[in-house]
C-alpha positions in Angstrom: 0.0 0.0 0.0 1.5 3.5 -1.0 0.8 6.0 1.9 1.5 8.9 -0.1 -1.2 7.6 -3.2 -3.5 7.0 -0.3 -3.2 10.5 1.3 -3.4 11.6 -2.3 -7.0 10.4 -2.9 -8.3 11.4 0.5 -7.2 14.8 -0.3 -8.7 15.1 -3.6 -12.0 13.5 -2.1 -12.1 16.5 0.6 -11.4 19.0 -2.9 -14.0 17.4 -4.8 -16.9 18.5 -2.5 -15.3 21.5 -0.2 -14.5 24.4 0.1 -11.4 24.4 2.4 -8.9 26.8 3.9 -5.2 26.3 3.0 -3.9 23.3 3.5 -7.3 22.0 5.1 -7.7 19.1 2.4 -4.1 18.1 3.6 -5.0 17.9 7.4 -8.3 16.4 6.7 -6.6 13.3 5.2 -3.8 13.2 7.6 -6.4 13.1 10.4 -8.6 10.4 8.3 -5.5 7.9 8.8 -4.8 9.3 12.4 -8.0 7.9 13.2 -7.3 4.1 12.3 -4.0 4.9 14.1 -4.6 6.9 17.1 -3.9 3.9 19.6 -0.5 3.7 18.6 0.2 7.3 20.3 -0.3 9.0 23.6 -1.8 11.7 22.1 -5.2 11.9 19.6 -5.3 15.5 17.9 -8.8 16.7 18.2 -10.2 18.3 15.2 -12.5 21.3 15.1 -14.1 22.9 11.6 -15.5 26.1 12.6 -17.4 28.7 11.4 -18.3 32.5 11.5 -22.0 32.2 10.2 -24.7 29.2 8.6 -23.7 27.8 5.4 -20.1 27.6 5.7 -20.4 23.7 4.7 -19.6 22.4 8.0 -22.8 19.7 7.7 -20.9 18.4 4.3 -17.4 18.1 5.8 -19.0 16.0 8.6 -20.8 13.9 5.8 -17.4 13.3 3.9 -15.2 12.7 7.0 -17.9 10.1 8.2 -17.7 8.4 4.9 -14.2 7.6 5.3 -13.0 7.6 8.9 -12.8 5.0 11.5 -16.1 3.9 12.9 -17.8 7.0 12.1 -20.5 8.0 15.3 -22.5 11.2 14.3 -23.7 13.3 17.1 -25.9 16.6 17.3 -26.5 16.2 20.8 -25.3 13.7 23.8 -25.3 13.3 27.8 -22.0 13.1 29.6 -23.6 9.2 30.7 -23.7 8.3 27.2 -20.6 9.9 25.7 -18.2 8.0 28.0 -20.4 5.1 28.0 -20.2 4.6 24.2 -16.6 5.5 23.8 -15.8 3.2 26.2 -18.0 -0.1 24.0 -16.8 1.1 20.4 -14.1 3.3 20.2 -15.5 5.2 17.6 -14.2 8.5 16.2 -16.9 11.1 17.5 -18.1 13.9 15.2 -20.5 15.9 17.1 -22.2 18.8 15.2 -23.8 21.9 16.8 -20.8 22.1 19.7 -21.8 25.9 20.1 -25.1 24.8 21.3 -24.8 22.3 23.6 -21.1 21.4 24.5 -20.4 25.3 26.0 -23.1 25.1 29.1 -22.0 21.7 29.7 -19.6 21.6 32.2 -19.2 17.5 32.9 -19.7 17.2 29.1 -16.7 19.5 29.0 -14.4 17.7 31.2 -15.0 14.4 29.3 -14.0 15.7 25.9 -11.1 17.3 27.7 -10.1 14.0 29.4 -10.1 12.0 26.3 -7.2 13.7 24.3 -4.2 12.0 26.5 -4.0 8.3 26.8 -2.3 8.5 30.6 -5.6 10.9 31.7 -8.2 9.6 29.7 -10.3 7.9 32.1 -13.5 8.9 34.0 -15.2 7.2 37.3 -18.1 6.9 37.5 -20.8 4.5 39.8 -22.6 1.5 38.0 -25.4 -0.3 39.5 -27.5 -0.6 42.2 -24.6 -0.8 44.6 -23.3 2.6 43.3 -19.9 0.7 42.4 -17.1 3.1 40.9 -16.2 2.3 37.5 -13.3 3.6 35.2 -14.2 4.5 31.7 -11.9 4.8 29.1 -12.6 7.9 27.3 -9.5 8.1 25.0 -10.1 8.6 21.4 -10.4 10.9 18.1 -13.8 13.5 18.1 -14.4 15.9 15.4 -16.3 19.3 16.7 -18.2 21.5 14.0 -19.9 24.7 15.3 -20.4 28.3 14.7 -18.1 30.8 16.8 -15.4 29.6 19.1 -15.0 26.6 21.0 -14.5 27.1 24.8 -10.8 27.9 25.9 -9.9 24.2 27.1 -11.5 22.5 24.5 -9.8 24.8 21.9 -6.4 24.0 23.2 -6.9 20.1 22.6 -8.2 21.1 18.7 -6.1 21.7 15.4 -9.1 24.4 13.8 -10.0 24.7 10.4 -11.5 27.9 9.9 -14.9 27.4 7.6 -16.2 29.8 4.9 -18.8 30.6 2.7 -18.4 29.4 -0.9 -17.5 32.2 -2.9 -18.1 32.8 -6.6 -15.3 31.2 -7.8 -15.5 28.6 -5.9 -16.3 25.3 -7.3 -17.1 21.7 -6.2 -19.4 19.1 -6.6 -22.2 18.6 -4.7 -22.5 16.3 -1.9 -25.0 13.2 -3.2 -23.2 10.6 -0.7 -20.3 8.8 -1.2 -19.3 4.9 -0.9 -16.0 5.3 0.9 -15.4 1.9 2.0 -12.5 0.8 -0.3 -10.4 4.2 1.4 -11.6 2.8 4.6 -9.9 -0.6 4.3 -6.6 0.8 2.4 -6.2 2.8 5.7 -6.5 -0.2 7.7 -4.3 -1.9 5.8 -1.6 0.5 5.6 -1.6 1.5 9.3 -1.6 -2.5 10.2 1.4 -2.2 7.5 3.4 0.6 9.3 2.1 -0.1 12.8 5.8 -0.4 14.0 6.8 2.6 12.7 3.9 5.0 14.0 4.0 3.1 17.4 5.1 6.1 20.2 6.2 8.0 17.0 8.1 11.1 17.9 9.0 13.3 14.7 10.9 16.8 14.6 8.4 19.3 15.0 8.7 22.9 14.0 9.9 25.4 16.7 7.3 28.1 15.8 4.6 25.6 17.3 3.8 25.7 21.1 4.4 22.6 22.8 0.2 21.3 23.2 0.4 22.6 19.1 3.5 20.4 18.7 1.7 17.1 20.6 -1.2 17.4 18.3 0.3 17.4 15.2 3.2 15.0 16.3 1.1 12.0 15.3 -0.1 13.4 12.1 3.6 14.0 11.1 4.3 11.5 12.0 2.1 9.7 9.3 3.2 12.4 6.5 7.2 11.2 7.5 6.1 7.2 7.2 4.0 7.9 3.9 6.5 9.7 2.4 6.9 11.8 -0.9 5.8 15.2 -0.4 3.6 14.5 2.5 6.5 15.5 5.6 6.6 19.1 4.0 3.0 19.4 3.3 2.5 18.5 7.2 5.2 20.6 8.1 3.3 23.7 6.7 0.1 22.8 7.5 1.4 22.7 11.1 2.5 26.4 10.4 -0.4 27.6 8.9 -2.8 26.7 10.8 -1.2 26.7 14.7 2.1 28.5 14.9 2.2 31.5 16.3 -1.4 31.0 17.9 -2.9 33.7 20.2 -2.9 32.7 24.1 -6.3 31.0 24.8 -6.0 31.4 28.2 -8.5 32.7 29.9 -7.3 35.0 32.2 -4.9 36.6 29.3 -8.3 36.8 27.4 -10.0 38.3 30.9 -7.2 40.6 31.1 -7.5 42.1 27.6 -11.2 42.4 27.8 -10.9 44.5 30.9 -8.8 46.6 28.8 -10.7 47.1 25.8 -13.6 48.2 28.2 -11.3 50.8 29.5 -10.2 51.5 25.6 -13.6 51.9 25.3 -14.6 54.0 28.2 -12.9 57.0 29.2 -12.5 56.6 32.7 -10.1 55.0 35.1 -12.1 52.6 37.6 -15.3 50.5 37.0 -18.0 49.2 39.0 -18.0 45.4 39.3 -21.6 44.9 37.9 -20.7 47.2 34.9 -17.5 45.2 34.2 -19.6 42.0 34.4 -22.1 43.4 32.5 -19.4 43.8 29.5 -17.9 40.8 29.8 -21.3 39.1 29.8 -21.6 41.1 26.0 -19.1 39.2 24.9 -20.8 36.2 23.6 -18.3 34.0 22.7 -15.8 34.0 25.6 -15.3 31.4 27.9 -16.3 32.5 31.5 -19.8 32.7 29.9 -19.5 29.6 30.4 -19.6 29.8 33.9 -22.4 28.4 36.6 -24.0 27.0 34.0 -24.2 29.8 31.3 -25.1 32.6 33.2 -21.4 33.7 33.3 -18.8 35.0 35.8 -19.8 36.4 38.9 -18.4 39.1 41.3 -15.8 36.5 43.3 -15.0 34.6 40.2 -13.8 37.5 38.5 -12.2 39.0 41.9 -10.7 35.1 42.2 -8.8 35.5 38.7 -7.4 39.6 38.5 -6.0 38.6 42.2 -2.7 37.8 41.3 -2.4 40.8 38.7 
């Protein structure tokens, strides 16, 4: 099996019906056989397709990775008791659609996604039964996230992001009709049984511009492109570049701390009331502490708890 051919066709599959940001047809694939591999690393690279507005073909991408990725498990909507449940019978590769809706308010939700990224971590405990006897579940495996906005700050960090537009006018691609992917399916199985030694605990060069959790998700990705060969290790290479070197702190007190100063950029005075600070914080839709107790967003010790140290 030629892993370089193989990556070849996935990409051109992801061309044929997207529209895609720079080097997104080349992650997609890379991903595609990360997913038949992912047990062979410590790390799974998440994978978020995100979008600034409706119709940014999000609902095909998730139709076309589901064709051709490792026991596919669709999801609009799911309870933290079944999430950890079914990864735990199947190990499937998770693509839940609509994250902005229903993964944000979620806080247990949350921390079983966040879990599942790191195979030393990726356990929950739960109790079973009548008894109430505590059970591990083993929550480690790949999940694709598609949603409008941004992604909360933790779940972010686990995610390579492909940024999702519109199709413009010229733009073209075929339209989505369904699509038999089972022969890619089995070529991938075949050639990650073929390489298994050499993507076991893989640990490729990575490029310095990336931040070390950047570095850890592409690290098994590269690792693919290096054992497929051809042009594949300096596709991976840039892709890596372009889409997480250089990336903007996602923590969220740096993101706290520059929102108290745009209010201040945006008001000419030099204090604030707490409830008027909250109150503009609260604006900003898509941040992260709103988020917090269970949507209705930071309150007055929370945010007293955080600017503390500063």
């Amino acid at each position: 099996m030629d892993g370089a051919q193989l990556l070849d066709t996935l990409r051109a599959t992801f061309t044929r019906f997207l529209v895609l940001p720079d080097y997104g047809a080349v992650t997609l694939a890379l991903w595609i056989v990360h997913s038949y591999a992912y047990q062979l690393g410590r790390i799974v690279a998440y994978l978020a397709l995100l979008s600034p507005e409706k119709r940014c073909g999000k609902s095909t991408s998730l139709s076309v990775v589901a064709a051709l990725v490792h026991r596919a498990l669709p999801a609009s909507n799911v309870s933290p008791a079944a999430l950890f449940r079914v990864i735990e019978r199947d190990g499937p590769t998770l693509l839940i659609d609509e994250t902005d809706s229903f993964v944000k308010d979620n806080e247990e939700l949350r921390g079983i996604l966040n879990a599942g990224s790191t195979r030393e971590t990726a356990f929950v405990i739960r109790t079973v039964g009548d008894q109430h006897e505590p059970k591990t579940f083993n929550v480690f495996g790949p999940k694709l996230f598609a949603g409008i906005g941004k992604l909360p700050g933790t779940l972010a960090d686990r995610c390579i992001i492909l940024p999702m537009r519109r199709k413009q006018l010229g733009d073209t691609v075929e339209r989505f009709r369904g699509f038999d992917g089972e022969e890619l399916q089995r070529k991938c199985v075949r050639w990650v049984k073929d390489n298994e030694a050499q993507l076991t605990d893989a640990d490729p060069a990575m490029p310095e511009a990336l931040n070390d959790r950047a570095a850890d998700l592409w690290r098994p990705l590269q690792a693919i492109a290096n054992v497929a060969g051809g042009e594949w290790p300096e596709l991976a290479r840039r892709a890596a570049l372009e889409l997480s070197a250089d990336a903007e702190d996602d923590s969220q007190t740096v993101k706290l701390l520059a929102t108290c100063r745009a209010y201040f950029s945006q008001n000419p005075v030099d204090r604030v009331l707490t409830k008027d600070l909250l109150a503009f914080l609260k604006a900003q839709e898509e941040e992260p502490w709103n988020t917090f107790n269970h949507g209705d967003g930071m309150n007055a010790r929370q945010l007293a708890d955080r600017l503390k140290p500063y």
